[in-house]
RODO-2510 file (C-alpha; in nm, 4 decimals, decimal comma):
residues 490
     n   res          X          Y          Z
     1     x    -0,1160     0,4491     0,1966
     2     x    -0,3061     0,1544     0,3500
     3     x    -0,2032     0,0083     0,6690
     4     x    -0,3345    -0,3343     0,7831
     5     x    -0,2058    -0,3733     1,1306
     6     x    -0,1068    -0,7388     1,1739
     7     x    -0,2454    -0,9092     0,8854
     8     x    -0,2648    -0,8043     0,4777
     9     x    -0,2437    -0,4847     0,3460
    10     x    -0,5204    -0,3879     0,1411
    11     x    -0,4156    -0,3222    -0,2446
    12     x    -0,6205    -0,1765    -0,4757
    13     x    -0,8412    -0,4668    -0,6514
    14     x    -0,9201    -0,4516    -1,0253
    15     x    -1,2249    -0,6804    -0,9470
    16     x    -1,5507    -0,4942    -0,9187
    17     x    -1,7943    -0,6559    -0,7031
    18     x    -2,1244    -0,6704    -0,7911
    19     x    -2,3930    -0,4523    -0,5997
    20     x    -2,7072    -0,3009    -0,6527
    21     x    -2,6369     0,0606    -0,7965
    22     x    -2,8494     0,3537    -0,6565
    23     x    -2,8688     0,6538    -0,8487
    24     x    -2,6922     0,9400    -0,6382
    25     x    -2,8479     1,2503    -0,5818
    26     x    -2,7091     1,5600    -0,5457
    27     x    -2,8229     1,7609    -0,1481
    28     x    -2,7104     2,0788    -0,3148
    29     x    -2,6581     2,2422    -0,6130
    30     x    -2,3317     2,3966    -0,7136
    31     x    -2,3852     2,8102    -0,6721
    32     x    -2,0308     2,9247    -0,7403
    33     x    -1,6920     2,8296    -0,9402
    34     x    -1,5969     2,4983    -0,9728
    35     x    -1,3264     2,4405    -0,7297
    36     x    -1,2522     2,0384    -0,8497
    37     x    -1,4303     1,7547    -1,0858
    38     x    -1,5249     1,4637    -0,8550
    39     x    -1,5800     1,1347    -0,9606
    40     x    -1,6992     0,8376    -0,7901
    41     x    -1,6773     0,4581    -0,9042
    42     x    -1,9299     0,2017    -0,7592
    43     x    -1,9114    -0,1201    -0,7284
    44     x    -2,0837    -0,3360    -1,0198
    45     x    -2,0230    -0,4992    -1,3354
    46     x    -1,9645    -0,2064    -1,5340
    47     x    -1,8331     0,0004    -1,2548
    48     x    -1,9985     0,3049    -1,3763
    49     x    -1,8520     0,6385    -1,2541
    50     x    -2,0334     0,9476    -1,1279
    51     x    -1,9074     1,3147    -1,1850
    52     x    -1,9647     1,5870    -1,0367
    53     x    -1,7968     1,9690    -1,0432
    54     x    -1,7500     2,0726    -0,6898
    55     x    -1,8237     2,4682    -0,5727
    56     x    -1,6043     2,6514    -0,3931
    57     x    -1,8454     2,6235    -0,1200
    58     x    -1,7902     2,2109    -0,1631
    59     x    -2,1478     2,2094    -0,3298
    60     x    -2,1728     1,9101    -0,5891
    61     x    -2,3478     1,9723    -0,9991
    62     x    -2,3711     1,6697    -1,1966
    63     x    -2,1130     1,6828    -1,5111
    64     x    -2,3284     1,5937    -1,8334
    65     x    -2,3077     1,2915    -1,9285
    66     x    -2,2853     1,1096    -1,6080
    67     x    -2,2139     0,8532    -1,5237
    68     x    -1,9385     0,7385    -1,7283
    69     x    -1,9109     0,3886    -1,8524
    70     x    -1,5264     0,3299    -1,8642
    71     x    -1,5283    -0,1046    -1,7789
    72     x    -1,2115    -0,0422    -1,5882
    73     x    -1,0485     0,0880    -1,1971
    74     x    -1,0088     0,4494    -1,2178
    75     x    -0,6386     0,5776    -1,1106
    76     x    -0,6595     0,9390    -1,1335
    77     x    -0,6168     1,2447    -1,3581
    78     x    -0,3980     1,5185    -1,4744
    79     x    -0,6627     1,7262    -1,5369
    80     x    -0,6551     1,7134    -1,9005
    81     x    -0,6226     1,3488    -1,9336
    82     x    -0,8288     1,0518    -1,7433
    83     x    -0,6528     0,7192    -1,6612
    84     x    -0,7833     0,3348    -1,5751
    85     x    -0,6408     0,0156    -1,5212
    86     x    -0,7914    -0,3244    -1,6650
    87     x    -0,6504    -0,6616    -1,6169
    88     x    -0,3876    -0,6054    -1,8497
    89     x    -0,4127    -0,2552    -1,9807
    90     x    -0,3435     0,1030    -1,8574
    91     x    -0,5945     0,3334    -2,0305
    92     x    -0,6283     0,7454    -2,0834
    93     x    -0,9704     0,9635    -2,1772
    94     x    -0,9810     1,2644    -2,2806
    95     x    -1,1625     1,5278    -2,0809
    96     x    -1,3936     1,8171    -2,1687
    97     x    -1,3834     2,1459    -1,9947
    98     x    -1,6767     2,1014    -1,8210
    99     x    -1,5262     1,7711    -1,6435
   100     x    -1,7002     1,5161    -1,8922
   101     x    -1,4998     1,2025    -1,9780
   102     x    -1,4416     1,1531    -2,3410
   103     x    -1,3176     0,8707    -2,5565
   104     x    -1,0476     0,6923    -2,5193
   105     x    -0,6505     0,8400    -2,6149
   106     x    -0,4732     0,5346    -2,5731
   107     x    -0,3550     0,2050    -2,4167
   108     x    -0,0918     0,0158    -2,3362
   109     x    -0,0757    -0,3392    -2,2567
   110     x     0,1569    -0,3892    -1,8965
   111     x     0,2085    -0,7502    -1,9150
   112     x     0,4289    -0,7078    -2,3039
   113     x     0,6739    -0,5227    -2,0803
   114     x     0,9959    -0,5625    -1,8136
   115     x     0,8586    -0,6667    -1,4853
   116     x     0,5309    -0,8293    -1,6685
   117     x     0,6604    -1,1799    -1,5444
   118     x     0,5168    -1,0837    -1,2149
   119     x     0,1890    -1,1227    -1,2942
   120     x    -0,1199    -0,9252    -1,2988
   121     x    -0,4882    -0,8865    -1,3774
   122     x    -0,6478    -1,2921    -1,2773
   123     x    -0,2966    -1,3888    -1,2073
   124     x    -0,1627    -1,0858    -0,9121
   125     x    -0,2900    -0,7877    -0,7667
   126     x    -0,1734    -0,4971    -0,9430
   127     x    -0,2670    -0,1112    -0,9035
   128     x    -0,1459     0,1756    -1,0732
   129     x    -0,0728     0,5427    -0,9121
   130     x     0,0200     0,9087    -1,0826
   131     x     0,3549     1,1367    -0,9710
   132     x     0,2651     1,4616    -0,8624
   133     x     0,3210     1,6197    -1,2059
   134     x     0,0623     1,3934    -1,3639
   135     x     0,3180     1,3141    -1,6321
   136     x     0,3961     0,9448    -1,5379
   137     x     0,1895     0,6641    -1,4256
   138     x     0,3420     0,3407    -1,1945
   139     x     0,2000     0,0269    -1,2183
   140     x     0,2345    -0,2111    -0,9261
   141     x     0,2327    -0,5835    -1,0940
   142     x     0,2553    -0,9070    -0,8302
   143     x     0,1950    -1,2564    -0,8332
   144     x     0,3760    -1,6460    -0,7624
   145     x     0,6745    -1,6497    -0,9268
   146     x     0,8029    -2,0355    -0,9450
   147     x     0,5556    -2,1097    -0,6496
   148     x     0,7813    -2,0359    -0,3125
   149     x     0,8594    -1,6743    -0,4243
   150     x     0,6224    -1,3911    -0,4705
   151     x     0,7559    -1,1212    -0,7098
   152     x     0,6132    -0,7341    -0,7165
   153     x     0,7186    -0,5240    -1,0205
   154     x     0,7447    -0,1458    -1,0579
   155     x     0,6485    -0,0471    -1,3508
   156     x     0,7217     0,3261    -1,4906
   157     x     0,5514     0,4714    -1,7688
   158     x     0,5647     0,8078    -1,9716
   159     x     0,2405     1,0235    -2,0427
   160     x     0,2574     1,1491    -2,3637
   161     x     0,0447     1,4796    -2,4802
   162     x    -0,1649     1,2722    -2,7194
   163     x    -0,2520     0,9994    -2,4056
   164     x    -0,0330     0,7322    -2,5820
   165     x     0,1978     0,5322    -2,3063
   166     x     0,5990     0,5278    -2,2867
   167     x     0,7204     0,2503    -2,1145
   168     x     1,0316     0,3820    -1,9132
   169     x     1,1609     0,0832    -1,7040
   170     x     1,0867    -0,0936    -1,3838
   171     x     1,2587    -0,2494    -1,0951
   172     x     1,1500    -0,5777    -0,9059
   173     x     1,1521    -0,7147    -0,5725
   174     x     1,1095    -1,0889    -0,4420
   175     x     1,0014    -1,2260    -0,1336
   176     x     0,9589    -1,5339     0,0222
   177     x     0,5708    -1,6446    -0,0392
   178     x     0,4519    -1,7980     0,2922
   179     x     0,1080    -1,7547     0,2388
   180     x     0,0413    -1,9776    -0,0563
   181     x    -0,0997    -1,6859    -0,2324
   182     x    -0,0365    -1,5166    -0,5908
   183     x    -0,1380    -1,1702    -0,4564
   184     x    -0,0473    -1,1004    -0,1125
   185     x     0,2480    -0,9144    -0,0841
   186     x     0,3384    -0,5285    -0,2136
   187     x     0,1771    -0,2011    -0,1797
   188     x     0,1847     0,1022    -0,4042
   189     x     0,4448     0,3575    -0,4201
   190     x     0,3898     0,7253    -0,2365
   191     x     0,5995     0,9673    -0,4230
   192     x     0,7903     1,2657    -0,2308
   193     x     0,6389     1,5957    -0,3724
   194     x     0,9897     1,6868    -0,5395
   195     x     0,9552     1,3361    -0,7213
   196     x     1,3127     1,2334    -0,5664
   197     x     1,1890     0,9346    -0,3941
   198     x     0,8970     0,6990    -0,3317
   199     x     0,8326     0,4512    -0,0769
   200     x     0,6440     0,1183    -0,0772
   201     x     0,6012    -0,2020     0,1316
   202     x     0,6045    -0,5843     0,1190
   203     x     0,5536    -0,8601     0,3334
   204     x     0,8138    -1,0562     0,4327
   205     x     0,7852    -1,4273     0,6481
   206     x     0,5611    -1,4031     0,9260
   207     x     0,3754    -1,1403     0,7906
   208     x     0,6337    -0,8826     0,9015
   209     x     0,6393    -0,5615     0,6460
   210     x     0,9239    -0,4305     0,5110
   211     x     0,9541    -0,0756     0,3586
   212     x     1,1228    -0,0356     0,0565
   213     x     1,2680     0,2604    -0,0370
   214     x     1,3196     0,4243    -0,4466
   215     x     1,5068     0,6676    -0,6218
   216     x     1,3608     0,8282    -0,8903
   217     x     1,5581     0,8821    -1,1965
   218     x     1,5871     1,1749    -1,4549
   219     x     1,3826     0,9444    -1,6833
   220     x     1,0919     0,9302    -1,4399
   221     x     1,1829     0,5305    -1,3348
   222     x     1,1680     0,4145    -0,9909
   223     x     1,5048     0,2437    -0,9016
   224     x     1,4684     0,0160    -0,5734
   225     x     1,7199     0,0855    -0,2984
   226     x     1,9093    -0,2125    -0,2134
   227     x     2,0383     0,0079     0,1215
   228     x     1,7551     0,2122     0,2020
   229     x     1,7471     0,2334     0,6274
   230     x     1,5020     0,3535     0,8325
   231     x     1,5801     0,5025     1,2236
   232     x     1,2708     0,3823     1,4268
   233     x     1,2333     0,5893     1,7862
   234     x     1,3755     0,3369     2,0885
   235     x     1,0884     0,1288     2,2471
   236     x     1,0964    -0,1870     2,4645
   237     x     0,9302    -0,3898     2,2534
   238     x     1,0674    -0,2510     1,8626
   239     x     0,8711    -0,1297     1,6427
   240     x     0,7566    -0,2951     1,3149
   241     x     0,6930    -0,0333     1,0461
   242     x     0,3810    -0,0143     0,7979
   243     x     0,4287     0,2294     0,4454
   244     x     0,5621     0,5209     0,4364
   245     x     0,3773     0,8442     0,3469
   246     x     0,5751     1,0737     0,1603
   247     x     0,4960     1,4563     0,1776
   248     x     0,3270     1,6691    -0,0767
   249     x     0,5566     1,9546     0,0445
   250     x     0,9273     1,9486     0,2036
   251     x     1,1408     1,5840     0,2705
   252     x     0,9322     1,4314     0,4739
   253     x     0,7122     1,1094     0,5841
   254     x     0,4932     0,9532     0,8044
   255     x     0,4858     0,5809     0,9488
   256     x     0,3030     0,3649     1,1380
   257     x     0,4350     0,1723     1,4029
   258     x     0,3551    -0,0640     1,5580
   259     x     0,4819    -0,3310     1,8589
   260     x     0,5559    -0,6468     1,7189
   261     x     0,2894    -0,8997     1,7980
   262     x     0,0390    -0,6336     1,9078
   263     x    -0,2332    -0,5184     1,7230
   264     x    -0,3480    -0,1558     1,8081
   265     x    -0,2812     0,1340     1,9004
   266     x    -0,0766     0,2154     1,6031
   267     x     0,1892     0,4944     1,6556
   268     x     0,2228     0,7714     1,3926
   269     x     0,5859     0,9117     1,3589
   270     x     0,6853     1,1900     1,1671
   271     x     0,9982     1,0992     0,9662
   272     x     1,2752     1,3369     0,7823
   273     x     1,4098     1,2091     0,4477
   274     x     1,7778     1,2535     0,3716
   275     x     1,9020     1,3132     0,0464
   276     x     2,0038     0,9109     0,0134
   277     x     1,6373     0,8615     0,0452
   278     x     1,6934     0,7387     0,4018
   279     x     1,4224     0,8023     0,7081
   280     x     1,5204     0,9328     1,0257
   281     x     1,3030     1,0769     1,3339
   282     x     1,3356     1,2887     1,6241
   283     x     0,9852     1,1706     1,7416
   284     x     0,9755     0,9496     2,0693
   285     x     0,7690     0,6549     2,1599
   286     x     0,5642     0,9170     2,4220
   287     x     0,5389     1,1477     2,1594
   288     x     0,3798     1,0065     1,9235
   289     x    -0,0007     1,0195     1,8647
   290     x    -0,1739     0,6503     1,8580
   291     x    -0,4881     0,6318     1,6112
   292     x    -0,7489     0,4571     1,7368
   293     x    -0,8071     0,2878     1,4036
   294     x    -0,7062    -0,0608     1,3746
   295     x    -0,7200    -0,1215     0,9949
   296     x    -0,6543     0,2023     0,8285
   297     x    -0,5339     0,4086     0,5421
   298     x    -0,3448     0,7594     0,5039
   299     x    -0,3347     1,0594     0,3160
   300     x    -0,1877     1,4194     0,3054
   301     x    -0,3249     1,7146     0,2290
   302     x    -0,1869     1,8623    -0,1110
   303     x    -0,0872     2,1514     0,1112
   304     x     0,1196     1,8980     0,3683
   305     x    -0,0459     2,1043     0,6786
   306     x    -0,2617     1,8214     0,7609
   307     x    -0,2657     1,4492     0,7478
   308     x    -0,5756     1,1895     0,7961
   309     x    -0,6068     0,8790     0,9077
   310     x    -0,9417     0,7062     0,7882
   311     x    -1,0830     0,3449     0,7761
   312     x    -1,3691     0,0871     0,8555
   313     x    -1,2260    -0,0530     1,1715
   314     x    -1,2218     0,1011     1,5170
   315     x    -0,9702     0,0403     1,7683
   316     x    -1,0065    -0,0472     2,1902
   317     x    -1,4117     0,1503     2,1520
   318     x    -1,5894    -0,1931     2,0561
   319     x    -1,8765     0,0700     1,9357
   320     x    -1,6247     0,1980     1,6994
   321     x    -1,6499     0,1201     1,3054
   322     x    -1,4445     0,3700     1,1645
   323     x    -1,3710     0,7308     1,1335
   324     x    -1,1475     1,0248     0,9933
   325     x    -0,8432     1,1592     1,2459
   326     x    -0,7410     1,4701     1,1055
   327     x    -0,3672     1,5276     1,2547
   328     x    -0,1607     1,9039     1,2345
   329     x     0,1403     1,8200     1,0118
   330     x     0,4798     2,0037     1,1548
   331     x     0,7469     1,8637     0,9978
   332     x     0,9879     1,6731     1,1752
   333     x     0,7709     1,7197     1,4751
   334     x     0,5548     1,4856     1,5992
   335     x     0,1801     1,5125     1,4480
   336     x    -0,0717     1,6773     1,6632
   337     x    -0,4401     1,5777     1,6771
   338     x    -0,6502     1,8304     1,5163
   339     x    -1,0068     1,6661     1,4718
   340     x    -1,1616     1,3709     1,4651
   341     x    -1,4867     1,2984     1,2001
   342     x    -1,7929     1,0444     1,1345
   343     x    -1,6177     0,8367     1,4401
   344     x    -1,8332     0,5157     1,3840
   345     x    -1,8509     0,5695     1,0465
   346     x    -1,6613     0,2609     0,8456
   347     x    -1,4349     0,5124     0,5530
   348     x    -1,2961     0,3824     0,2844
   349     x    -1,0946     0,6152     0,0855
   350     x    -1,0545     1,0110     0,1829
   351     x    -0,9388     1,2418    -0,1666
   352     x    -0,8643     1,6448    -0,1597
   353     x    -0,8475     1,9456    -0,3293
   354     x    -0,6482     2,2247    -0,3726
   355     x    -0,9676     2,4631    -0,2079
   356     x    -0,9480     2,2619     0,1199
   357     x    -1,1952     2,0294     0,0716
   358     x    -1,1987     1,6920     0,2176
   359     x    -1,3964     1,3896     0,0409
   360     x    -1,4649     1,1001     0,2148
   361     x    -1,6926     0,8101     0,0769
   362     x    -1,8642     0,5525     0,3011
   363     x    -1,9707     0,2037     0,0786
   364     x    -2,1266     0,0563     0,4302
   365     x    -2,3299     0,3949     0,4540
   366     x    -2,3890     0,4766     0,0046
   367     x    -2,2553     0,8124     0,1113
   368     x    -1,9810     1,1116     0,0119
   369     x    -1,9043     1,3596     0,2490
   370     x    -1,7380     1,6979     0,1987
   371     x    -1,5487     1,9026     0,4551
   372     x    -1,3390     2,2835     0,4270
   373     x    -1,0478     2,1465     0,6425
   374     x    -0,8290     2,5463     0,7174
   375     x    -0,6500     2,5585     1,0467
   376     x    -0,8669     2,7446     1,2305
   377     x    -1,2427     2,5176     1,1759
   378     x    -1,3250     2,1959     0,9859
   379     x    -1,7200     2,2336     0,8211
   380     x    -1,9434     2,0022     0,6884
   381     x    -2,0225     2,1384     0,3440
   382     x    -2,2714     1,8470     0,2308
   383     x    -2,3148     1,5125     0,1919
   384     x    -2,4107     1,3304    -0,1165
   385     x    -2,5869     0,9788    -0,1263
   386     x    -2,4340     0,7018    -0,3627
   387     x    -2,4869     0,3810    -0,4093
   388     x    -2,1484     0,1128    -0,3278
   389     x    -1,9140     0,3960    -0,3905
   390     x    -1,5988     0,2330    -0,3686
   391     x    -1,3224     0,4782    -0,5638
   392     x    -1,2329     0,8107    -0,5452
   393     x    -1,0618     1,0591    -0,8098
   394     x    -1,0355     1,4354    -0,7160
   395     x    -0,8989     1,6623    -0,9883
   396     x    -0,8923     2,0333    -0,8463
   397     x    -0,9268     2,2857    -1,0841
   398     x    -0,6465     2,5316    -1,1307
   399     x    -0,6626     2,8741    -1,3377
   400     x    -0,3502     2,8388    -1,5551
   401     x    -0,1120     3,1148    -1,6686
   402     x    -0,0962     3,2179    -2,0457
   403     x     0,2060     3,1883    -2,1952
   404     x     0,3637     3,5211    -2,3290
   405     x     0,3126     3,5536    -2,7090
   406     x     0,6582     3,5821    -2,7851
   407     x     1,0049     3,4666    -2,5822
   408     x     0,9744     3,5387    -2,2085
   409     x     0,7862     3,4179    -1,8610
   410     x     0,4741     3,5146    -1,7269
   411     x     0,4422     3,4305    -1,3835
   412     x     0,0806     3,4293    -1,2168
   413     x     0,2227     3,3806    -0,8448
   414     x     0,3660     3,4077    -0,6191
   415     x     0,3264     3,8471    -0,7313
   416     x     0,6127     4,1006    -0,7023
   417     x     0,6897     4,1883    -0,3211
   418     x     0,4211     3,9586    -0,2357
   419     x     0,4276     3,8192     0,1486
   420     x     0,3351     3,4323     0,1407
   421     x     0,3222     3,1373     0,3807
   422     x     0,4828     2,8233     0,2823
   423     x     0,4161     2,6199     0,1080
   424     x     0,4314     2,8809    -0,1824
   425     x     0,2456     2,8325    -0,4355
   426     x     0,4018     2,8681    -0,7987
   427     x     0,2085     2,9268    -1,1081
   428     x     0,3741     3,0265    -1,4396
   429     x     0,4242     2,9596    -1,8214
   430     x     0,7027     3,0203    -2,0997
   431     x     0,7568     3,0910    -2,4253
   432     x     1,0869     3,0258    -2,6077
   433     x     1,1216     2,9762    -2,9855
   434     x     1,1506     2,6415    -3,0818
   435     x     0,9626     2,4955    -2,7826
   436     x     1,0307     2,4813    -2,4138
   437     x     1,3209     2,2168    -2,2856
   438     x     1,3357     2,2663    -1,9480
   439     x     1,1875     2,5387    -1,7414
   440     x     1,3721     2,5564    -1,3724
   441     x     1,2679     2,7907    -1,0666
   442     x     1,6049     2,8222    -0,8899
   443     x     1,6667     3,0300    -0,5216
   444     x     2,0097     3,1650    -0,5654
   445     x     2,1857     2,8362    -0,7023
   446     x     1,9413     2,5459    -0,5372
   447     x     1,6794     2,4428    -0,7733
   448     x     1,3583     2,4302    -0,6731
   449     x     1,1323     2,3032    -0,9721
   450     x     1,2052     2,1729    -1,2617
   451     x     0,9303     2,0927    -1,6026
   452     x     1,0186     1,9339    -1,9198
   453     x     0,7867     2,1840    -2,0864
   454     x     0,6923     2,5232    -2,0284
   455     x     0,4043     2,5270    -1,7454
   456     x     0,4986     2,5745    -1,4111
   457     x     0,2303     2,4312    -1,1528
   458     x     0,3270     2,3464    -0,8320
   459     x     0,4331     2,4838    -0,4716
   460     x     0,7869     2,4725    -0,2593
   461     x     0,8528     2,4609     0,0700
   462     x     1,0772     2,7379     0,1916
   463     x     1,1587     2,8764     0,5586
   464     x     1,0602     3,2071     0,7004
   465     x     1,2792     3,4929     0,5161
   466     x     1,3220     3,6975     0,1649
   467     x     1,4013     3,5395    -0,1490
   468     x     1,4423     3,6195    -0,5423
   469     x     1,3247     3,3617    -0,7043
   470     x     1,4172     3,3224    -1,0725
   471     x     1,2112     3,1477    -1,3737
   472     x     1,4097     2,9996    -1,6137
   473     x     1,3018     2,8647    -1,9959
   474     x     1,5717     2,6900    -2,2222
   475     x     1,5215     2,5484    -2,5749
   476     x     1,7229     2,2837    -2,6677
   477     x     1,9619     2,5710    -2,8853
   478     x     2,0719     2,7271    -2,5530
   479     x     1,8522     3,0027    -2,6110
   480     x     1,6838     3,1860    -2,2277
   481     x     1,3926     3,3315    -2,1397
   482     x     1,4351     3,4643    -1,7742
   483     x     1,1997     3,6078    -1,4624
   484     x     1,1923     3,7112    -1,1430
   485     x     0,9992     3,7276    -0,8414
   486     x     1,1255     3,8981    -0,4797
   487     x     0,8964     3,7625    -0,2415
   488     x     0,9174     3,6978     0,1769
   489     x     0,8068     3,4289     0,3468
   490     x     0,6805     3,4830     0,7078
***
């Protein structure tokens, strides 16, 4: 999430500036497995995008055929499947195993749809992001909506297998539109890692932000919460609170707070999510750690142990243009300062993998860094000069299990009687005749996961202690396929 500490958030644009490009070269050659497919956008006409397989070692290869001429604001990927966002069209590439970008699957056109009366393209900002199951896209329309009112609409869309769109629903919110502006006014939705909820912002009179809080239904739509609270820790002076950063792993959040009328330091409070979707905190106003980042943006790590703050703006250290601020994540706890990186560095957007690398890319400085972030040391792997970099997509790459040639489950992890940490990580596929209609991963009678199709891919959160976890497959007959794994968690 972006935070913009008295003044405008910063959405994603669809306009690409134009800049001299500079043709990036690679420090390092990749010497072992791919780990992730890394592409970079820069800023120009075309917006041409860069892509590179990333080592295990975080060592960058250039993917033939690079770079990609796609005309449009990368969003993100599901690994087999690339997506953009024009003015008025979401779009989806196909993608070769070696990371290329193909041609394109399909398109849909936002503005035909519910929630298209708010504008986008030249008439609102808009933006678009992916759940954490890479099977639905939301697009974030806004714009003036009968000139006093500014109107944001969130749009929900199905990914089909053959990269066609499904348009699913959307729900809107108004505001009063005191700045005179078509685009000022709503952020993008972060989505819990269970996919139960997703929280965004706006901007209400006197550029105060609200959070908004959504439910997200069985059909994958994101239903606003007219009565979504959140429980700020006491202070003298309030707190006003910027988005909300939902969890990879486990019901939890993170905002930023701030005084009212004060600029920096921001405060960064660890929230717990209830199962109304509602935000409540232990954390105190000593407690808390202040960034020293004035205009900033956030990010977990897909494992949830760590979260970053990064951004192009210092705070009280007039020396200071930016940085990264790596924090320990511990749950309802208050964050702990873990490291801090490139402090005078002006970062603009900060991506992972699944191998614990950090990427960080610096437009001011034509540069993209790569760290191994593990709780014990934070390396520099390399560093990679680019020209105007200005987007980020990071698609790790995961060895997938094979499904089982006739009815049944294989599961690739967690192993028989294996000892884990948490989050675990869960990797599995099923057969059943007729096709897979849902496949479930259930402790006891609490479900855990749950897939419209028979790949498992994921992790769960789950405290210290022993478990049997069971894989279920169902066709739409009734018929089962069944598994299970005994496993502790220490």
């Amino acid at each position: 999430m972006t935070h913009a500490i008295r003044g405008r958030g910063l959405i994603s644009s669809l306009a690409l500036v134009s800049a001299l490009a500079f043709v990036p070269q690679t420090r390092a050659q990749s010497t072992s497995a791919t780990a992730a497919d890394v592409y970079i956008q820069i800023q120009g006409p075309e917006g041409a995008v860069y892509g590179f397989n990333a080592s295990s070692t975080g060592q960058l290869s250039a993917i033939p055929g690079s770079p990609f001429k796609l005309g449009t604001q990368i969003i993100g990927s599901n690994s087999s499947q690339f997506f953009t966002l024009g003015q008025t069209l979401i779009h989806s590439y196909g993608i070769a195993s070696n990371g290329a970008i193909g041609s394109q699957l399909g398109q849909i056109p936002v503005l035909d749809y519910s929630g298209g009366a708010c504008g986008g393209g030249t008439t609102g900002e808009n933006g678009a992001v992916l759940d954490h199951t890479g099977k639905y896209i939301y697009v974030m329309l806004e714009g003036n909506f009968s000139g006093s009112v500014v109107c944001g609409a969130y749009q929900s869309y199905l990914i089909n297998s053959d990269g066609s769109f499904t348009f699913d629903g959307d729900t809107e919110i108004t505001s009063p539109n005191e700045t005179g502006s078509a685009d000022c006014c709503f952020g993008l939705p972060s989505i819990l890692g269970n996919e139960s909820f997703a929280y965004s912002n706006y901007m209400a009179p006197q550029n105060y932000w609200v959070l908004s809080g959504f439910r997200r239904e069985s059909s994958g739509t994101l239903d606003y919460l007219p009565d979504f609270t959140y429980t700020a820790p006491t202070n003298t002076g309030g707190y006003n609170a910027d988005s909300a950063d939902a969890s990879p792993t486990g019901n939890y959040a993170v905002l930023a707070l701030t005084v009212p009328d004060q600029a920096y330091p921001a405060q960064l409070g660890s929230f717990t999510v209830n199962s109304e979707g509602n935000l409540t905190t232990t954390n105190t106003s000593t407690n808390m750690p202040s960034t020293k980042l004035t205009e900033f943006s956030t990010t977990f790590s897909p494992s949830g142990n760590f979260f970053v703050a990064y951004g192009t703006s210092g705070g009280t250290n007039a020396n200071a243009k930016g940085g990264i601020e790596i924090y320990n994540f511990n749950g309802a706890a208050p964050l702990t300062l873990y490291k801090t990186l490139l402090e005078g560095t002006p970062i603009n957007q900060v991506a992972w993998d699944s191998s614990n690398h950090m990427y960080a890319i610096s437009t001011a400085n034509n540069e993209l860094y790569i760290f191994t972030v593990t709780p014990t040391s934070v390396v520099e792997d390399s560093s990679t000069s680019i020209g105007n970099p200005f987007k980020l997509v990071v698609v790790s790459q995961t060895a997938m299990c094979s499904a089982p040639t006739s009815n049944g489950v294989n599961v690739c992890s967690p192993a028989e009687g294996a000892t884990v940490t948490s989050p675990v990580s869960i990797n599995a596929a099923a057969t059943v005749s007729g096709g897979v209609y849902r496949f479930s991963l259930w402790n006891g009678d609490i479900k855990l996961l749950n897939e419209d199709n028979g790949v498992m891919d994921g992790s769960v959160s789950l405290a210290p202690g022993t478990y049997k976890l069971i894989f279920d497959a169902v066709n739409s007959s009734g018929v089962h396929a069944d598994a299970t794994r005994d496993i502790t968690v220490k």
